[in-house]
TIVEX-613809 format. One record per residue (C-alpha): x, y, z; residue number from 1. Coordinates in steps of 0.05 Angstrom, whole numbers, always signed. Example, Ala and Ser with C-alpha at 12.3 -4.5 7.8 and 13.67 -1.06 7.14 Angstrom:
+246:-90:+156:1
+273:-21:+143:2
END
This chain:
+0:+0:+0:1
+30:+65:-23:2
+36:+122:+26:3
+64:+189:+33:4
+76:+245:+93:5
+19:+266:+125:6
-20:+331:+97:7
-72:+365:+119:8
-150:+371:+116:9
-175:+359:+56:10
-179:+419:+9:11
-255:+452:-1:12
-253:+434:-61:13
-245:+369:-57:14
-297:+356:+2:15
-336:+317:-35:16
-302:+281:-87:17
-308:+201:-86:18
-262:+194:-148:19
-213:+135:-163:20
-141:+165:-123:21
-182:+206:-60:22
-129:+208:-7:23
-137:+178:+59:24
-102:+181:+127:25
-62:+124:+147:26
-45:+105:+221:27
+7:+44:+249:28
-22:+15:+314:29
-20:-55:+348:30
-89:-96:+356:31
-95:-156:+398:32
-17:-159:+399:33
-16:-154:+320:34
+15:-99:+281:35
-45:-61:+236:36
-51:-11:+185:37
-119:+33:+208:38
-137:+75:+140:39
-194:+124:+155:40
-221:+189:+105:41
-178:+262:+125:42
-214:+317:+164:43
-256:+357:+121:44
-287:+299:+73:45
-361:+324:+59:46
-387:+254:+79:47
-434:+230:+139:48
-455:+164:+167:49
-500:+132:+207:50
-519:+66:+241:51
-576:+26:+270:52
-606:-45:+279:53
-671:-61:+253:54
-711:-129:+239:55
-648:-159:+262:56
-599:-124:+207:57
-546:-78:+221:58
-548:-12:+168:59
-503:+36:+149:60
-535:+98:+133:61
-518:+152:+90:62
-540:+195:+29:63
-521:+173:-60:64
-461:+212:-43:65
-443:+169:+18:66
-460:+109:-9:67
-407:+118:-61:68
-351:+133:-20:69
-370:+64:+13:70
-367:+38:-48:71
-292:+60:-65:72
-274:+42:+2:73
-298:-28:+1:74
-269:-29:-74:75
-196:+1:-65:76
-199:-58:-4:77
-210:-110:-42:78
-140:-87:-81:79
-99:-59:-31:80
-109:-96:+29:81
-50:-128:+68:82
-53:-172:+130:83
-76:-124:+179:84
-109:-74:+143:85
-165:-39:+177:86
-208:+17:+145:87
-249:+58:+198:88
-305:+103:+189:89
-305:+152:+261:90
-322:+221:+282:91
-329:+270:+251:92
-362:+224:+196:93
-415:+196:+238:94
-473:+225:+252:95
-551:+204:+291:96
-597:+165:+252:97
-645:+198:+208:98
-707:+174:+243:99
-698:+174:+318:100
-629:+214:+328:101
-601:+155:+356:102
-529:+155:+369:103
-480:+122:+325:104
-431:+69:+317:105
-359:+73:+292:106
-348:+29:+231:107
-299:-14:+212:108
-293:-48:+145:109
-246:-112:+154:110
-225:-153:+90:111
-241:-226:+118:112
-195:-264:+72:113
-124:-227:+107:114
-142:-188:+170:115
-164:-227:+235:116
-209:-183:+274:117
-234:-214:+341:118
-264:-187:+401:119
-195:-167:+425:120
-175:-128:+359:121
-240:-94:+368:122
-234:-75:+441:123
-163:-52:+427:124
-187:-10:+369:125
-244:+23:+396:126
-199:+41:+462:127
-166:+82:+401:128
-221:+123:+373:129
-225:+174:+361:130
-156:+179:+348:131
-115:+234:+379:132
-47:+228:+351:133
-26:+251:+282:134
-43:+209:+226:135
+22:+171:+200:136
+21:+188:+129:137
-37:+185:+66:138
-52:+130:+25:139
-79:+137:-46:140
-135:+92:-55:141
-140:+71:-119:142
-206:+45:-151:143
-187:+36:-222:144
-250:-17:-254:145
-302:+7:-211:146
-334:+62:-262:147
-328:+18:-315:148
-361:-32:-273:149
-423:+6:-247:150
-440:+30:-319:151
-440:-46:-341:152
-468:-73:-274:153
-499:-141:-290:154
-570:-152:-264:155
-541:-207:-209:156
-502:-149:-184:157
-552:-118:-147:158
-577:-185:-116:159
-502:-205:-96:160
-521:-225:-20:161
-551:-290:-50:162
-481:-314:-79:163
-453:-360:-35:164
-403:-320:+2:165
-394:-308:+82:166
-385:-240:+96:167
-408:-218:+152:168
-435:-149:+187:169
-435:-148:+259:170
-429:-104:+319:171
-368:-124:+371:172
-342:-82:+420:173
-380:-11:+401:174
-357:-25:+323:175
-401:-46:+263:176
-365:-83:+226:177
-366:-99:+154:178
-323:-161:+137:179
-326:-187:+67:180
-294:-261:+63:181
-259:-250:-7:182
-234:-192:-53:183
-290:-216:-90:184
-341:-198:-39:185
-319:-139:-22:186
-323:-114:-104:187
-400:-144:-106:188
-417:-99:-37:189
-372:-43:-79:190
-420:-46:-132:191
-488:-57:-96:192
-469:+14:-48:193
-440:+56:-103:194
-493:+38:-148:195
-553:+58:-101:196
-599:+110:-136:197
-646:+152:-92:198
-676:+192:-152:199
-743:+150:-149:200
-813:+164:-129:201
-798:+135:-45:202
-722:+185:-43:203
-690:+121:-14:204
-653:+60:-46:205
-620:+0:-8:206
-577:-67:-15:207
-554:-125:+35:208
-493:-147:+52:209
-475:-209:+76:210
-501:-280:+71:211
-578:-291:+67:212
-611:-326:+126:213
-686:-303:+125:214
-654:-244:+137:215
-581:-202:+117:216
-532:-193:+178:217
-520:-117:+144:218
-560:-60:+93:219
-531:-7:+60:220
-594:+43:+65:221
-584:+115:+34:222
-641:+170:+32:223
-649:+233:-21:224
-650:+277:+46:225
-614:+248:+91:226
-586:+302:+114:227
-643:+349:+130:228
-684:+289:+162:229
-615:+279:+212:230
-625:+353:+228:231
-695:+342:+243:232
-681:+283:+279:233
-637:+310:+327:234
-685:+374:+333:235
-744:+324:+357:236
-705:+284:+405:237
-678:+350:+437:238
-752:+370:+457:239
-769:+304:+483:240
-715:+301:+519:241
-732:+369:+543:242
-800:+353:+574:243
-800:+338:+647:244
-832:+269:+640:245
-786:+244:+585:246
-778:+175:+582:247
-705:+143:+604:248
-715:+82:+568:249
-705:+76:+489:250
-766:+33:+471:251
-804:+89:+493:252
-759:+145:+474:253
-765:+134:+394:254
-839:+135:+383:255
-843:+205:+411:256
-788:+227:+361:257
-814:+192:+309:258
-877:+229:+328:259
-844:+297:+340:260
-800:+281:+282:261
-867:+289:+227:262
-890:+342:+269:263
-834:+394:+245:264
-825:+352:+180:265
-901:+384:+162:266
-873:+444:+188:267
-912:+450:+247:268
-846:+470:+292:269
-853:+547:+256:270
-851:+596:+311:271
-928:+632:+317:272
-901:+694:+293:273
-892:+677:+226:274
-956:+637:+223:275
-1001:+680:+170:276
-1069:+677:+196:277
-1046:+703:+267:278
-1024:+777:+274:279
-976:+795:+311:280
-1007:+814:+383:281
-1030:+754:+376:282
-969:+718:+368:283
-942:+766:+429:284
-995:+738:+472:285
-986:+667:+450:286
-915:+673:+477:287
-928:+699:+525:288
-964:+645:+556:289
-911:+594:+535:290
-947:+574:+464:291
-873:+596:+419:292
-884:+543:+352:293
-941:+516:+321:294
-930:+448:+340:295
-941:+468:+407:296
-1006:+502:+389:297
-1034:+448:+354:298
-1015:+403:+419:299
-1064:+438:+466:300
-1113:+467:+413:301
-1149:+525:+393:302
-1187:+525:+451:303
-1133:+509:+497:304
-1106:+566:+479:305
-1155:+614:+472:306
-1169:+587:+556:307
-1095:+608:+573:308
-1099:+675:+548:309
-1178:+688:+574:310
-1141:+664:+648:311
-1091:+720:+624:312
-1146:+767:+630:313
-1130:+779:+556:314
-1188:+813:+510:315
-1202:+755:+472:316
-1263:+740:+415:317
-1278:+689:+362:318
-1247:+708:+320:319
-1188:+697:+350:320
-1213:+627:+367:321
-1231:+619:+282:322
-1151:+651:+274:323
-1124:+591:+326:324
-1155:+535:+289:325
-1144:+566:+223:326
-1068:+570:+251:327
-1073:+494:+265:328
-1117:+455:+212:329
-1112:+506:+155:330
-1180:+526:+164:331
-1252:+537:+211:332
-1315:+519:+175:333
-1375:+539:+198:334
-1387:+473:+227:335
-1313:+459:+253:336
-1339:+528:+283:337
-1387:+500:+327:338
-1354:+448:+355:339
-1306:+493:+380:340
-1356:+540:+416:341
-1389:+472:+447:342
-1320:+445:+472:343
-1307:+522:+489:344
-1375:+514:+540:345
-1353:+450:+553:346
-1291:+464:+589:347
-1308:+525:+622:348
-1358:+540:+674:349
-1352:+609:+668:350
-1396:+656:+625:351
-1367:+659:+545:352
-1333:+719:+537:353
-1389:+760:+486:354
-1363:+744:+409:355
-1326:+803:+383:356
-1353:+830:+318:357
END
């Protein structure tokens, strides 16, 4: 494996460039009493990952982009690779999952057929991530064939998990790792990630890894907006979180994400202010009774909060009521309209303040 000093972050200009020759950092270290090469991308590389298990299948997550930076690192491995050759994928690269902001995994792409990689290697390694000492030198990792490749993929390409290899995708020690049994496995997972297309009607595309057994051990999953829906993500899980009766445990955590996750996705996480059918006294008053986004608004209801600011002793009419639920559904029919006056005499025992012409 060729290598060179050690240079710097990688240029702006070449953030996101997943071409055969892309330089990557190479570090000397010692796993499970074994001398290792760990190759991982420079600082600066316009790529992001994530990780999670679902229906018993470990993914790596990413967007087209990612996916094909997989794809040259899995296919400059099958190539370069020399007994104890390790290529890791850590912070900054990794980010939450796009669904639940769940945190994720470092991971390590082992070529099975030269590099041992046992629970010991693993502990050993992730005791070294993220790594703080200077990198030792850059590799260039060269991916001649693979272009050439995708634009002639055979059909059996994208179905390569039901050739009779033994990869296998598993999480030891912290680590996900990817572990292709030949150079030949690796270039069929090279093709299946690099060749992932999320230009069609669902935004997403996806392809196992890994030997079939009712199930794959791994899936490479990528998403047209990947990155926007990990923003959001972590966005939702930071206001659960917030709320005093959060939930500690995960199995309860994620359905209020996912939850809170659509909420802003339809845009309901807009701050009142800049909510068109409310003025803007209105949206002072809304604030200042707590109710800041529109999410929270529709949580408690036009007629929740037309109560808090009537307790206010604010000068409030229907049509401010018609304005809330216009706010929150998009509109107030004239029979949505009397349900709300019903549930508004419902809930209070109080006279009605008198409708405001």
């Amino acid at each position: 494996m060729a290598g060179r000093t050690a240079g710097a972050v990688q240029r702006t200009g070449n953030a996101r460039l997943a071409g055969d020759g892309m330089k990557l950092h190479r570090r000397a270290v010692r796993l499970d009493g074994r001398p290792c090469t760990v190759v991982g991308l420079r600082p600066g590389t316009a790529v992001r990952f994530g990780t999670n298990r679902f229906h018993e299948t470990w993914h790596v997550l990413s967007d087209g982009h990612g996916a094909r930076v997989l794809g040259r690192l899995l296919w400059g491995l099958s190539y370069q690779a020399r007994p104890g050759t390790l290529l890791v994928v850590d912070r900054p690269f990794l980010v939450p999952t796009p669904f639940d902001a769940d945190p994720p995994d470092p991971i390590v792409i082992v070529p099975g057929w030269c590099t041992p990689f046992g629970r010991r290697a693993a502990r050993d390694l992730a005791r070294r991530l993220p790594p703080r000492a200077a990198p030792d030198g850059t590799v260039r990792w060269r991916t001649h064939g693979l272009d050439a490749a995708l634009r002639e993929e055979p059909a059996w390409v994208r179905d390569s998990w039901r050739w009779p290899e033994s990869g296998r995708v598993e999480r030891t020690n912290g680590l996900i790792a990817l572990a292709p049994s030949t150079p030949r496995e690796a270039r069929l997972w090279a093709l299946a990630a690099a060749g992932l297309d999320t230009s069609g009607r669902y935004g997403m595309d996806y392809t196992y890894l890994g030997k079939w057994d009712h199930s794959a051990p791994g899936e490479v999953q990528v998403f047209r907006d990947f990155h926007r829906d990990v923003s959001t993500a972590r966005r939702a899980r930071a206001e659960i979180l917030a709320r005093p009766d959060a939930p500690a445990d995960g199995a309860e955590l994620r359905p209020l994400v996912w939850r809170r996750h659509g909420a802003i996705g339809r845009g309901r996480s807009r701050r009142v202010r800049n909510v068109r059918p409310l003025g803007r006294r209105d949206a002072e008053r809304l604030e200042a009774v707590g109710v800041w986004t529109l999410d929270a608004l529709a949580s408690i209801g036009a007629v929740g909060a037309y109560l808090l600011l009537w307790d206010r002793a604010e000068r409030v009419d229907e049509d401010l009521l018609w304005a809330l639920e216009t706010a929150v559904a998009g509109d107030a029919a004239p029979a949505r309209r009397a349900e709300l006056l019903r549930e508004l005499a419902t809930r209070t025992k109080r006279p009605v303040p008198a409708p405001g012409r």
